[in-house]
C-alpha positions as CSV (number, residue, x, y, z in Angstrom):
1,X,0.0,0.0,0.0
2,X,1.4,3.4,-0.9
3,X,2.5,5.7,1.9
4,X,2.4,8.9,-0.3
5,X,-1.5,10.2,-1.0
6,X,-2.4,9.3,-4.2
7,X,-3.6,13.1,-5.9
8,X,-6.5,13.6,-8.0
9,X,-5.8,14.4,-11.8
10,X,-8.3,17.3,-11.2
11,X,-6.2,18.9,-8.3
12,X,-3.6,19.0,-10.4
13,X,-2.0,22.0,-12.6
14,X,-2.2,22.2,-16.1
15,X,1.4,22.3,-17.3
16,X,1.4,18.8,-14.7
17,X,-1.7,17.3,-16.8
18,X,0.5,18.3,-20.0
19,X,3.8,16.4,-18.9
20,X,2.0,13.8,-17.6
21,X,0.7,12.9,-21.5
22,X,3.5,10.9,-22.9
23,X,3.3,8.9,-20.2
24,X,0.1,7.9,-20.5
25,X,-0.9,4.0,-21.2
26,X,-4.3,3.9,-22.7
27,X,-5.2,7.1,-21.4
28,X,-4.5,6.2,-17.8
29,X,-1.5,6.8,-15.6
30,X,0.5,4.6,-12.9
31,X,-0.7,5.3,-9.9
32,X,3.0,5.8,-8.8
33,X,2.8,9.6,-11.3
34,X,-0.1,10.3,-8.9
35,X,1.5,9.8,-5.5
36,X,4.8,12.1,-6.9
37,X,2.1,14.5,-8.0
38,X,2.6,15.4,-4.4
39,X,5.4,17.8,-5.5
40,X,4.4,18.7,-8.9
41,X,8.0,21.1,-9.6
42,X,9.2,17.6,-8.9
43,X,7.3,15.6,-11.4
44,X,7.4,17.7,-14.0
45,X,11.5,18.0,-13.8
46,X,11.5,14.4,-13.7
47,X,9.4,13.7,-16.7
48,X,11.3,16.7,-18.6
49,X,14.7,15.1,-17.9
50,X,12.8,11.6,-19.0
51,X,12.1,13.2,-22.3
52,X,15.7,14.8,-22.4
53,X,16.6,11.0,-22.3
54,X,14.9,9.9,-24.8
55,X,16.1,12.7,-27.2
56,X,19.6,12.3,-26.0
57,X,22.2,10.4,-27.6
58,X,21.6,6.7,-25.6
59,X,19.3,4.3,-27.3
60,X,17.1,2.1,-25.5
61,X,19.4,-0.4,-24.6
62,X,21.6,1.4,-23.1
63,X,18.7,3.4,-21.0
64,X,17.7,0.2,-20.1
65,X,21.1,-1.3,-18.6
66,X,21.6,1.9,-16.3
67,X,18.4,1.6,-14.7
68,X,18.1,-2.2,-14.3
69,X,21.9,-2.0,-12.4
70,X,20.5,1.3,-10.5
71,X,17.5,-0.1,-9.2
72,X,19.2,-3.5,-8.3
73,X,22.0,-1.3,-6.6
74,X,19.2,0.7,-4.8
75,X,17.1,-2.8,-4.3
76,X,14.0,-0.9,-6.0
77,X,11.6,-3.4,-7.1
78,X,9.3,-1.5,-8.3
79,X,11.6,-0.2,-10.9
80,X,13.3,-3.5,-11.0
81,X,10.2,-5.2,-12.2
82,X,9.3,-2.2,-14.6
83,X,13.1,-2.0,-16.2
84,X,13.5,-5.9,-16.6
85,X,10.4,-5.8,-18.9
86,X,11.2,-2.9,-20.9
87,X,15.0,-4.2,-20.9
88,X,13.6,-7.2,-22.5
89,X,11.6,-4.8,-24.8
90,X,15.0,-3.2,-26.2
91,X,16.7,-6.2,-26.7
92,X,18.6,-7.3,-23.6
93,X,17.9,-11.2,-23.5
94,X,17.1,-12.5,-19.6
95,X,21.1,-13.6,-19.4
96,X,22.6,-10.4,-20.1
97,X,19.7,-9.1,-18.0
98,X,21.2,-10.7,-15.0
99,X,25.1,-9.7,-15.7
100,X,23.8,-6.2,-15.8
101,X,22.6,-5.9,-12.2
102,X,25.3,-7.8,-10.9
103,X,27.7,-5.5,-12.9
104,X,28.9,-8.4,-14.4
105,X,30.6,-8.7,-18.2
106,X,28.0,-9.3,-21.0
107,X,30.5,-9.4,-24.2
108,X,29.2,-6.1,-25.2
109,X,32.3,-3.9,-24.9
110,X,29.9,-1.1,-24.9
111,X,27.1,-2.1,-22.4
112,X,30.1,-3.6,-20.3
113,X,31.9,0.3,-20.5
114,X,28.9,1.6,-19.6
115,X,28.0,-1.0,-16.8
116,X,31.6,-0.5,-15.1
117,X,30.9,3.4,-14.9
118,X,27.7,3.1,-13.2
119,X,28.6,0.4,-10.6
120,X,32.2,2.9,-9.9
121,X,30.1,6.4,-9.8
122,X,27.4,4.5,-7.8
123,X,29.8,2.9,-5.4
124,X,32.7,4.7,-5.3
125,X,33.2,8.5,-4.0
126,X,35.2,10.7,-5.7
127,X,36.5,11.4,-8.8
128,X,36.3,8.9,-11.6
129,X,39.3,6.8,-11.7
130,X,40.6,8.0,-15.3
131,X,41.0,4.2,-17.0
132,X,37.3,3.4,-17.1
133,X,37.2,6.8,-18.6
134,X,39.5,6.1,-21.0
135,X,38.1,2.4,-21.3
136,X,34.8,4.4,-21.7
137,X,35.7,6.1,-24.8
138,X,37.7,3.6,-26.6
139,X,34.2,1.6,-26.5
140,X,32.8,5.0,-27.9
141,X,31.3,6.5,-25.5
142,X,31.1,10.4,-26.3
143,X,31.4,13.4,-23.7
144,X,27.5,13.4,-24.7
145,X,26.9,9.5,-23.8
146,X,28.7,10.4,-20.5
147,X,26.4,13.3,-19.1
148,X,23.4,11.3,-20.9
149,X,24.3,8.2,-18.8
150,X,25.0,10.9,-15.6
151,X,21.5,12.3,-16.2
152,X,19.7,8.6,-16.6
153,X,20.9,7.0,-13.3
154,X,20.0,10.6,-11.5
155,X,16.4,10.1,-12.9
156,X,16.3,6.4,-12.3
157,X,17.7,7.1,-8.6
158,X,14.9,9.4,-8.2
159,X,12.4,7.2,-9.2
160,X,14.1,4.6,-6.6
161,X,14.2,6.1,-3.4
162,X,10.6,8.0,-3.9
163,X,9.4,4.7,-4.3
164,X,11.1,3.4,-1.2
165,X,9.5,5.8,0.8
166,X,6.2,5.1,-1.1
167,X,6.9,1.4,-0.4
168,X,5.8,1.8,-4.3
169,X,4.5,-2.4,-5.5
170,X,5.0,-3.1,-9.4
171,X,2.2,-4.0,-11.5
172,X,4.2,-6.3,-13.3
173,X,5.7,-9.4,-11.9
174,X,8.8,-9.1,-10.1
175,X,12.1,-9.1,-11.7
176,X,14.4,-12.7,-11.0
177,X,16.3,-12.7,-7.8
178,X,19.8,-12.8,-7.9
């Protein structure tokens, strides 16, 4: 059961109502929009940086890999559940699935590049160490790719510890345990 109120779509603003479109499934919306709702600013940033994603220079895929090993690092099952089915949706098969969120190898220098910098940025304070930078780029990653990837786990990490404190449950079935 939620622990944030769930708002009415007629409390809220109209430039909310308008970011809230694209996300839309059938004309209805996960009750999860409703409940961050509670700080509209919020929601709106999040769904414009959502949409800045999806512009951006990562495809699917690689959207996909950040958030599945960012929820597993931030044990969100919500999103777990969510990014396991739309990982599966870009192409990831249920193998490479797993390697991702345990920051394991796939074969895929660049999913594997991009894999190592989230589980180091996540994990480890400071400054990046420069070789998975370096490694980063000879798997052609591009200054872009790199804030891109910056700007996905900050949007997946939001959508991970609001739904901890919403103690947020998943529509879908829950992702495999590791």
């Amino acid at each position: 059961m939620p622990r944030l109120s769930t708002c009415k779509e007629s409390a809220l603003s109209d430039a909310t109502l308008s970011a809230l479109e694209p996300v839309r499934t059938d004309g209805r919306l996960a009750e999860v929009y409703l409940q961050f709702a509670n700080s509209e600013p919020a929601l709106r940033t999040y769904l414009l940086m959502e949409a800045a994603l999806q512009a951006g220079s990562l495809d699917a895929k690689d959207l996909e890999s950040i958030k599945l090993l960012v929820s597993e690092l931030t044990q969100c099952e919500y999103c777990l559940s969510i990014h396991t089915f739309k990982a599966g949706k870009a192409g990831i098969t249920k193998d490479d699935q797993l390697l991702i969120r345990q920051a394991r190898p796939t074969g895929d220098e660049r999913t594997d590049s991009l894999v190592q910098l989230v589980n180091a940025l996540f994990q480890q304070p400071g400054t990046l160490d420069q070789h998975l930078l370096d490694e980063a780029r000879s798997a052609g990653l591009s200054d872009e790719n790199l804030v891109d990837l910056c700007m996905a786990m900050s949007t997946i990490f939001f959508t991970n510890i609001t739904n901890h404190i919403n103690q947020s449950t998943s529509p879908l079935p829950a992702a495999p345990d590791l």
